[in-house]
VEXBATI-404207 format. One record per residue (C-alpha): y, x, z. Coordinates in pm, whole numbers, plus 50000, padded with zeros to 5 digits. Layout:
BEGIN
- y, x, z
- Y, X, Z
...
//
This chain:
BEGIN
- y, x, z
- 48236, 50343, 49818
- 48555, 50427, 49660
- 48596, 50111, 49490
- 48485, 49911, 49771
- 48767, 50051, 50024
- 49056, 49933, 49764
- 48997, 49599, 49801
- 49299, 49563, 50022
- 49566, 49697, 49808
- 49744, 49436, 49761
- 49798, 49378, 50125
- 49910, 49725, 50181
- 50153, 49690, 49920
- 50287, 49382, 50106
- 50294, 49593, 50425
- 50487, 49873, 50299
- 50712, 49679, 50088
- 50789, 49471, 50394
- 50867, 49740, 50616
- 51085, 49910, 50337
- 51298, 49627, 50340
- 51317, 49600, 50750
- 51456, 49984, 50747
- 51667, 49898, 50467
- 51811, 49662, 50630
- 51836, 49877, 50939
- 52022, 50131, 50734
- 52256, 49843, 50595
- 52347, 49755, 50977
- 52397, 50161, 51025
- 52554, 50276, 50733
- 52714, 49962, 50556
- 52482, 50017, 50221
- 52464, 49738, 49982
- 52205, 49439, 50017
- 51886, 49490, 49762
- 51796, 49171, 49803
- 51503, 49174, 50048
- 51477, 48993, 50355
- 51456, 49121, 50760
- 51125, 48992, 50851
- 50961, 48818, 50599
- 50621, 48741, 50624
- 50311, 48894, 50435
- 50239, 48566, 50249
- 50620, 48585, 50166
- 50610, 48941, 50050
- 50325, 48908, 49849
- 50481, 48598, 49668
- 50794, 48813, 49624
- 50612, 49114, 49492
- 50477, 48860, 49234
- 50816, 48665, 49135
- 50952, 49042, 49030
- 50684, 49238, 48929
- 50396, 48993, 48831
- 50036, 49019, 49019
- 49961, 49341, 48873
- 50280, 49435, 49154
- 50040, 49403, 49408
- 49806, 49634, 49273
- 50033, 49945, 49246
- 49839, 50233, 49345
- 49494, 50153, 49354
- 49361, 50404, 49093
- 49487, 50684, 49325
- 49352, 50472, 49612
- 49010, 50477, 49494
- 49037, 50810, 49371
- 49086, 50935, 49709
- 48818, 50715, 49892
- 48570, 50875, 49633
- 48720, 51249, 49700
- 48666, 51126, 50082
- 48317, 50992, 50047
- 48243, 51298, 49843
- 48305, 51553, 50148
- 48233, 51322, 50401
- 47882, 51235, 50314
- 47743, 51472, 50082
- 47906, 51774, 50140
- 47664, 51751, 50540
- 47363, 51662, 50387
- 47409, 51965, 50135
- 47490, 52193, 50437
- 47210, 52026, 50627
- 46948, 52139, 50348
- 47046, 52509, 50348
//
C-alpha cells in the first residue's frame, strides 16, 4: 500500500515546485527580491520538464522514500491497528 500511493511523486513535486515559484514571484512584486529564474504560471508539463533540465529525472522523485514511508506508517494504524482492537 505504501508503495502503491507514491506513484504520483513526481507530479507533486511539479505542484509544489510550481507554486514555490508563483509566491516567489509574489514576494519579488512585494519586496523587490532578485529573480531565481522560475516562471509565474508555468504549466505542470513545463515544470516537470524544468525540474528535469536542472536536476535530471531523479528531480522529480525527491521525497518518495519518506513518502512511502509514511503511507506504510498510515496503512499500519489505519488498518491493522482496528482489526487488532477488534480481536480483543
Amino acid at each position: 500500500g505504501g508503495t502503491l500511493s507514491a506513484w504520483n511523486t513526481p507530479f507533486e513535486v511539479a505542484r509544489i515546485e510550481s507554486q514555490s515559484g508563483i509566491m516567489v514571484a509574489m514576494g519579488k512584486d512585494n519586496s523587490g527580491g532578485g529573480d531565481d529564474g522560475r516562471q509565474k504560471g508555468k504549466s505542470l508539463v513545463g515544470t516537470m520538464c524544468s525540474i528535469v533540465e536542472e536536476r535530471g529525472v531523479g528531480g522529480l522523485y525527491v521525497g518518495l522514500v519518506p513518502r512511502a514511508a509514511q503511507s506504510c506508517y498510515q496503512t499500519i494504524f489505519l488498518v491493522c491497528v482496528p482489526r487488532l482492537l477488534q480481536s480483543l
